[in-house]
N, C-alpha and C positions, 0 to 999 in steps of 0.2 A: 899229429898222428902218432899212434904209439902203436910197437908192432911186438907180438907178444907170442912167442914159439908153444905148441902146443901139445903136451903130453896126452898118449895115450893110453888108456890103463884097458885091460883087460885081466880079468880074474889076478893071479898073484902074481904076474910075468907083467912086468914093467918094459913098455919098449920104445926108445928115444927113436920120433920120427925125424930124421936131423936128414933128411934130404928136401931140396927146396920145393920137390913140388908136392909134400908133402907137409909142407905148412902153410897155417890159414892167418891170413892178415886179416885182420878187424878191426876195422873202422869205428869209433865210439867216442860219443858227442859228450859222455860222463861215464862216469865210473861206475854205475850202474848198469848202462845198457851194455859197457864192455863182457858182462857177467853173461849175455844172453846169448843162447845158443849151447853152454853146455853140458854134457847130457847128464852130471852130476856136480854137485855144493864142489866147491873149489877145495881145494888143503890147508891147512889149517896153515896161519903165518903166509896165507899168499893175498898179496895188497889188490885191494877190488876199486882204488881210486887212485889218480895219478895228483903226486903231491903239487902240482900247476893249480889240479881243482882244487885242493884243501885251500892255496893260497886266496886264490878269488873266490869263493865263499866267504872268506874269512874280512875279506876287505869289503863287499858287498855288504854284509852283514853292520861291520863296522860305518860304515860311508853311513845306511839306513838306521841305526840309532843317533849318530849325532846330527842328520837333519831333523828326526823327532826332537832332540832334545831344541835344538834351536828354535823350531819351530812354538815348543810351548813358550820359551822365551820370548819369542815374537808374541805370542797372545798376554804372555804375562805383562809384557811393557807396554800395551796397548788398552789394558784394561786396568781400573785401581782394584786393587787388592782388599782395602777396605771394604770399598761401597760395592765393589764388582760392577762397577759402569764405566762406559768409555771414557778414554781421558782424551782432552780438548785442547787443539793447540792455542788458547788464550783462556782466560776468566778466572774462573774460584777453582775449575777443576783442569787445569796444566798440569803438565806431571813435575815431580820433585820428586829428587832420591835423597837419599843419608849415606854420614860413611861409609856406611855395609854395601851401599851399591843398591839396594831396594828400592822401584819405582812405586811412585803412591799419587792420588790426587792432592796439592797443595792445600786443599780446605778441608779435606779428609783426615791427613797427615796433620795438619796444626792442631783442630780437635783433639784428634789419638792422643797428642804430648799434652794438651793440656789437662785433657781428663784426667791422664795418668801423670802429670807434675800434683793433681790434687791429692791423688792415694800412695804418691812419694815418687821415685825417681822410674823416667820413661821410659822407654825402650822400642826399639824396633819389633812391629807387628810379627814379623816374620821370623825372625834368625833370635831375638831376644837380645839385640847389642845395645847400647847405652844410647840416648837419643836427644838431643836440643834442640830449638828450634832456630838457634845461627849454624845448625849441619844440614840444616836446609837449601840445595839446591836446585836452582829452575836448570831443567832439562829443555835442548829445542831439535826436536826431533823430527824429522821427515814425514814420517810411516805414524801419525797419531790422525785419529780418525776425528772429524769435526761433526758437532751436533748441533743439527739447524733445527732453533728453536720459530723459527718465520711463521711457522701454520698455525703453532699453538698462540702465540703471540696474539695473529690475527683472528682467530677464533674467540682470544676474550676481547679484543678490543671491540668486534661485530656486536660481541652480546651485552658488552657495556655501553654500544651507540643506542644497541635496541630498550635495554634497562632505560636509559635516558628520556627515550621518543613516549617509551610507554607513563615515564614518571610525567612530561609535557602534557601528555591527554590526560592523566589524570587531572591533572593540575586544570585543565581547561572545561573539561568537567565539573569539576566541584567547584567551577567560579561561576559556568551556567548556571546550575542549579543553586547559586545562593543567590544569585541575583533574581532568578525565578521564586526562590522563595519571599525577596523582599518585592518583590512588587505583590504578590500575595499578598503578604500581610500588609502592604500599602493600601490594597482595594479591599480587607476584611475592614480594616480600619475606618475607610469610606462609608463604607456601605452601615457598619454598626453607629454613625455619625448621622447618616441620614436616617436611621431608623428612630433614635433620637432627638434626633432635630428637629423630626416632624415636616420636613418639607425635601424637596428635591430640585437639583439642579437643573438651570434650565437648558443643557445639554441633552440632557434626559428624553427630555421631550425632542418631537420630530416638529418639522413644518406644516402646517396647513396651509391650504390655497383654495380661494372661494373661486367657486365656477361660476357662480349666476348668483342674481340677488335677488330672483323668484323661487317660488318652489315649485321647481319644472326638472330636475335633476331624478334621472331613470336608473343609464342602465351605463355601464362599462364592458368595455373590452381591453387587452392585452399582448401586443404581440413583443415576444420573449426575443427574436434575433433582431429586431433594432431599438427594442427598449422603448418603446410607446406604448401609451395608455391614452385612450380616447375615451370620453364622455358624452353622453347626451343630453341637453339640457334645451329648454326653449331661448328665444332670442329675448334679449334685454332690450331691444330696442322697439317703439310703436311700430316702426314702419315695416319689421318683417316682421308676420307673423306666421313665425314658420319655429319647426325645430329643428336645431344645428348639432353640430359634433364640436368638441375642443379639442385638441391634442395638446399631449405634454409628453416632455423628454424625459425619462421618472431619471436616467442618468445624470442629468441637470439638475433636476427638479425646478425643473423650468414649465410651464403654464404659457401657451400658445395666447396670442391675443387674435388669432384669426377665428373667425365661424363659417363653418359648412354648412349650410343650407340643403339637408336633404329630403323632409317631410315637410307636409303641413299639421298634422298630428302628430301626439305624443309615439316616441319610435319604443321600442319593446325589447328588443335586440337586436346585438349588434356581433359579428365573427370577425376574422381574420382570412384571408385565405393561406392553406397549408406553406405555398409555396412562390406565390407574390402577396412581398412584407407590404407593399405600399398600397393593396388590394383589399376595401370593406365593404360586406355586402350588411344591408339593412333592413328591418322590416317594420312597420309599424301601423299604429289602428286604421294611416286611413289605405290602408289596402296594397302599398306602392313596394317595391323590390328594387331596392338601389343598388348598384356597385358604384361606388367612388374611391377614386386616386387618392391619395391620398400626399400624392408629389406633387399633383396640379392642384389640390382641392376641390375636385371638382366631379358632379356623377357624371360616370361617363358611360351608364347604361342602366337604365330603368325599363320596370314592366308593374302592372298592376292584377291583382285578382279580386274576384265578386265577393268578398270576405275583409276583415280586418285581423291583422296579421300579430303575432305574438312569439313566433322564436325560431329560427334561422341555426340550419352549420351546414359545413360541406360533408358530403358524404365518403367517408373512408378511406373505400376502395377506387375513387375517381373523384378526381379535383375539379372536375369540372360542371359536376355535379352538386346544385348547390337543393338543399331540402328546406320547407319553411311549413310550420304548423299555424295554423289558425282558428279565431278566439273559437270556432264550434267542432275543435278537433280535426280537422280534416288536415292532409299532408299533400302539398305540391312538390314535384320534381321538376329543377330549372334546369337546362342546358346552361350558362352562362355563355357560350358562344357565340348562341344568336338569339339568349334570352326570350325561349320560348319553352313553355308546358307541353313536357312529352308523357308525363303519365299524372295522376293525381288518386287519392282518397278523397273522397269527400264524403263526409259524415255530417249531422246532425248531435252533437254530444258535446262532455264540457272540452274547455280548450285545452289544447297545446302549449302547456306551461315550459318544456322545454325540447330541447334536443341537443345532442352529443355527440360528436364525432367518434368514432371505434377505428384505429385504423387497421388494416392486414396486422396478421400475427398469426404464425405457424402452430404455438404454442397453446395458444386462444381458445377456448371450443368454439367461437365463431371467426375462422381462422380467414376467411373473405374478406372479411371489413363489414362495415356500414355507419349507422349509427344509433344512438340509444334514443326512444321517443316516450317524452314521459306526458302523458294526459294528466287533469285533475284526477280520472278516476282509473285509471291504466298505466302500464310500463312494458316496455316489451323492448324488441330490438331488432334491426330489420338488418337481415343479413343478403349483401347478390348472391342472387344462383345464376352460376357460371352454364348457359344454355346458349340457345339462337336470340332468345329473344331482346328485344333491347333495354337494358339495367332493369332486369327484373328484381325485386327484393321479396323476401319471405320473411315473414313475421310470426316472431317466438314471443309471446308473453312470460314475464317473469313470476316469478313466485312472489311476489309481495303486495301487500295493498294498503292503500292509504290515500287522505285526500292531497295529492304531491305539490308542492310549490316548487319542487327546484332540483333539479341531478347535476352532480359532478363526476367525469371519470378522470384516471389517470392512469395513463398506458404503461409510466414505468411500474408502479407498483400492481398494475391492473384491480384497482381499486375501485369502488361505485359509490358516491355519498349519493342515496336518496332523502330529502329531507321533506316531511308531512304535518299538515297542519293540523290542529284536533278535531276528531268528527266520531261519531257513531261511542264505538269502546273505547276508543284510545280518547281520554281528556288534557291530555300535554301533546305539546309537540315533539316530532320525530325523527333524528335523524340517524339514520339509517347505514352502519360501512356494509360493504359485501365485497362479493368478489368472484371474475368470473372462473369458473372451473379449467379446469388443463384442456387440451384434445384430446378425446377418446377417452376423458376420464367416464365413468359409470356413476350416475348420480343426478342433483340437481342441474343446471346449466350455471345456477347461482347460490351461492352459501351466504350468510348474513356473517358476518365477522363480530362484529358490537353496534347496538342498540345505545344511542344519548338522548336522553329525555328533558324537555323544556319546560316551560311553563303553560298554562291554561290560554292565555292570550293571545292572539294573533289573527290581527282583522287585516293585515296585507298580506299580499306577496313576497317574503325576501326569499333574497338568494344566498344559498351558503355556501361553502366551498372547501376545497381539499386541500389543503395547503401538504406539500412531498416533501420526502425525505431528503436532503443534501448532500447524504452519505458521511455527514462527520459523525464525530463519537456521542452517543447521545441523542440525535437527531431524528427523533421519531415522526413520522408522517402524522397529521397534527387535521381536525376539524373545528372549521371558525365558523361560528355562525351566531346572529344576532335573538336575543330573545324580550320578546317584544315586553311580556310580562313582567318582567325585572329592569327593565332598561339597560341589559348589562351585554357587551359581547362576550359569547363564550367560547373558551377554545378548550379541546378535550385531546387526547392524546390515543388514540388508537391502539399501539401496545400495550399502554397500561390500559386501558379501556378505564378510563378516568376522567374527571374535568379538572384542570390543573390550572386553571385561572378563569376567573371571569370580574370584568372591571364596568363601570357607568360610565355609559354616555348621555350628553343631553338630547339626542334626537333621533329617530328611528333611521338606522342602517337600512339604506333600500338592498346596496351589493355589497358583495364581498370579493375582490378577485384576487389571486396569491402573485405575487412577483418573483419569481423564483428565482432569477438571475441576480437581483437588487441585496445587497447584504450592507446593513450600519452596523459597524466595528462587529463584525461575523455573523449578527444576528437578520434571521429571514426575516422577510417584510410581506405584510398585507395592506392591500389598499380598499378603503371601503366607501361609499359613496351615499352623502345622505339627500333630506331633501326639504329641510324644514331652511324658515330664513334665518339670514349670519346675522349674530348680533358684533361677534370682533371675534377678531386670528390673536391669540395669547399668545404671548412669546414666554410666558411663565406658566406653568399650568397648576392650580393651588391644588395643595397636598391634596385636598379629598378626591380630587379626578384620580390625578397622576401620581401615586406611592410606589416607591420599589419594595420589594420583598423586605423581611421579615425575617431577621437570624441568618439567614445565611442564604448564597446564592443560588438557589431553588431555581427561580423562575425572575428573568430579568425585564421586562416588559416598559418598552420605549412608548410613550401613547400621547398620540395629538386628537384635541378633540373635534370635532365632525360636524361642524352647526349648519347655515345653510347653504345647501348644496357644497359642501367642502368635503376634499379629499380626508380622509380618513389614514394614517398609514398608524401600523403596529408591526413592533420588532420582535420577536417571541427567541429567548433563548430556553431550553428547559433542562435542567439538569438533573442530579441523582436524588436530591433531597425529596422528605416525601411529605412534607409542609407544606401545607397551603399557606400563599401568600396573601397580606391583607392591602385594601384598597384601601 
């Protein structure tokens, strides 16, 4: 506390107030605020700071430059000078000074001299003093900041695992595809050997298997969920004179040695039922309606009608309804329950060459179900109408005509092969793709897809078929049908609306049925069924039957010949090529 007596002036009369309660003590924290309070600039030569303040300022002042100085020090020793990056207490970049006292990184600092030993004598970065590289000194210092290279480290070793993994796939890769290229050219090589050679291996060829050693062989059926295929054929033996059924395992290719005795005439068709595999119903000229087991072998329910019968399936929309056409057209409805006639057509007209199962489908324009009924001289399709009454059906006529031998549908593609024999305009035979329209479409009910035209000939009945698509690359839904004219089966290709193979047999193909499940080395299989007598099962089959393609792998075609009463099978692969293949 400084205590400061205080003059007062008035105009030119000076007058010392030198009594005590007339002066004013002032309290002042600096030398500045001592100045306040009065009412005029002080005299000249009179001190406005007390020399205590000048000292501490003065040291304050001092104290605050040399922590700045030190302070850059401190950054300066922590960082190289050089490179301007931290220095590391270990590696290439630890610090080192020179005589001069200058810190630098050790790998930065050897550089520097030897650069400049190149363009003559070195010297320190900094100060410019004389410099070697035995004035090199390791410093070991506390306060040096360490640089954790760990992340970068691990970041290329990651991308060097993954560089590796990806150089492995390739690598695994291009050993695929060259070994896929050599087995290529292994099977071009084959195949250009057998074109030349003129003959084919007997690999090539499939099995045949004689049914009967009469010609009494009809009609086939197929059921797809346990891979059976049954036949009809009459009995080989005097004492029954009856006709039987065969089973075979097509998964085996195994040929049942049992016979089922289920007519006394020739039987006409033959179904499956949708939903019991071991359930066949039957029909044939002399009037009788079988269902037989086909676990027991045995009919385990017969009924007969005033007519002789010609083609059989269940109806759609209800399994238990089993339909059967007969040889002057007319249509019975069976209950199978208690196998009895709860409604019937009966007509006077030609026959009932076929019938087809339709089943329910939302999409469908006949979205109920039923089935397809195809006369010699009719086609139509009987739809239920969902009323009181009991399994009532309503019948739509199709738009097409012809004198019909034979319909196939197939629900997945919703496809309709009708196939016609020649009559009136039409002098070839006809078979016929279509297809049914959407729900609710506006239009026909049925559109014709492609038109395949046969030959002039045909004094029987065959049956053709639709062989479906299997969804792999290439695998076009495919029509097989025998022409009696040529002696050749032909199979045409629907997409391309083509005939893409047709090869000789020796004897008329009665059926045709598709296997769809059954595939030799990926290629679909047909089974066809003939009826003339066997003269022998080849285990070789000479070039002119059985040739493969022709340049290239177009059309690969596996084929066993068909004599009497012998299964029929054909493998049909068809590829891009647009060559016909030669027999």
């Amino acid at each position: 506390m400084f205590m400061t007596r205080m003059n007062k002036f008035s105009g030119n009369n000076e007058q010392m107030l030198g009594s005590r309660s007339s002066s004013v003590i002032v309290v002042a924290k600096s030398s500045n605020e001592s100045l306040i309070g009065f009412p005029i600039d002080p005299p000249t030569r009179f001190p406005t700071e007390s020399p205590m303040d000048s000292a501490s300022s003065s040291k304050t002042s001092t104290r605050s430059t040399a922590k700045r100085s030190l302070e850059d020090k401190s950054d300066e020793a922590s960082s190289c000078t050089i490179c301007l990056d931290k220095l590391t207490s270990a590696g290439l970049h630890k610090p080192v000074c020179l005589k001069c006292g200058h810190i630098f990184g050790e790998h930065c600092l050897k550089r520097w001299i030897l650069t400049e030993n190149e363009n003559g004598t070195s010297r320190c970065p900094i100060c410019n003093a004389k410099a070697i590289l035995k004035d090199l000194r390791v410093l070991y210092a506390e306060n040096v900041v360490t640089v954790d290279h760990t992340a970068e480290i691990t970041a290329v070793e990651r991308k060097l695992k993954e560089a590796t993994h990806a150089k492995h796939l390739m690598e695994m890769e291009a050993e695929r595809w060259r070994s896929n290229a050599e087995t290529l050219d292994t099977e071009a090589k084959r195949l250009k050997r057998l074109l030349y050679d003129g003959h084919t291996e007997p690999a090539a060829c499939q099995r045949t298997f004689t049914v009967c050693k009469n010609q009494s062989c009809g009609v086939m059926a197929y059921n797809k969920n346990n891979r059976m295929l049954v036949m009809s054929q009459q009995s080989d033996t005097t004492t029954l004179d009856s006709y039987v059924i065969r089973k075979m395992d097509v998964k085996l290719m195994k040929l049942s040695k049992e016979y089922i005795c289920v007519h006394k005439k020739q039987i006409r068709d033959m179904v499956f039922h949708p939903l019991h595999d071991n359930l066949l119903a039957s029909v044939g000229l002399d009037s009788q309606i079988n269902l037989t087991d086909l676990n027991i072998n045995t009919v385990v329910s017969s009924m007969s009608v005033p007519e002789p019968l010609w083609s059989c399936c269940w109806a759609g929309d209800n399994t238990h309804v089993l339909v059967v056409g007969s040889q002057t057209g007319s249509v019975y409805y069976i209950d199978r329950r208690c196998m009895k006639i709860f409604n019937s057509e009966q007509i006077q007209k030609l026959g009932c060459v076929s019938l087809n199962i339709l089943p329910p489908s939302s999409s469908r324009s006949f979205k109920n179900g039923g089935f397809l009924k195809a006369r010699m001289d009719h086609l139509s399709v009987l739809e239920e109408i969902v009323d009181n009454d009991y399994y009532t059906y309503k019948e739509t006529e199709l738009p097409l005509t012809g004198l019909w031998s034979s319909t196939s549908y197939d629900c997945q593609s919703n496809l309709v092969l009708t196939s016609a024999r020649p009559y009136g305009p039409f002098h070839t035979d006809r078979h016929i793709v279509s297809k049914f329209a959407d729900f609710n479409e506006k239009g026909p009910v049925l559109s014709q897809v492609v038109t395949f035209y046969g030959r002039a000939k045909s004094t029987q009945i065959y049956r053709s078929c639709l062989v479906p698509s299997s969804g792999g690359y290439n695998d076009d839904p495919l029509v097989c049908c025998y022409d009696e004219g040529s002696g050749t089966i032909d199979v045409f290709n629907i997409n391309k609306k083509k005939n893409v193979h047709g090869f000789k047999v020796n004897d008329n193909i009665l059926d045709l049925c598709p296997l769809p499940d059954i595939t030799i080395q990926g290629r679909r299989t047909v089974a066809g069924l003939s009826k003339n007598t066997l003269i022998e099962i080849m285990n070789k089959v000479p070039p002119s039957v059985c040739r493969l393609i022709a340049r290239a792998s177009h059309v690969l075609i596996s084929l066993s010949i068909s004599l009497c009463g012998t299964v029929l099978y054909l493998t049909l692969v068809l590829n891009t090529s647009k060559k016909n293949s030669q027999i």
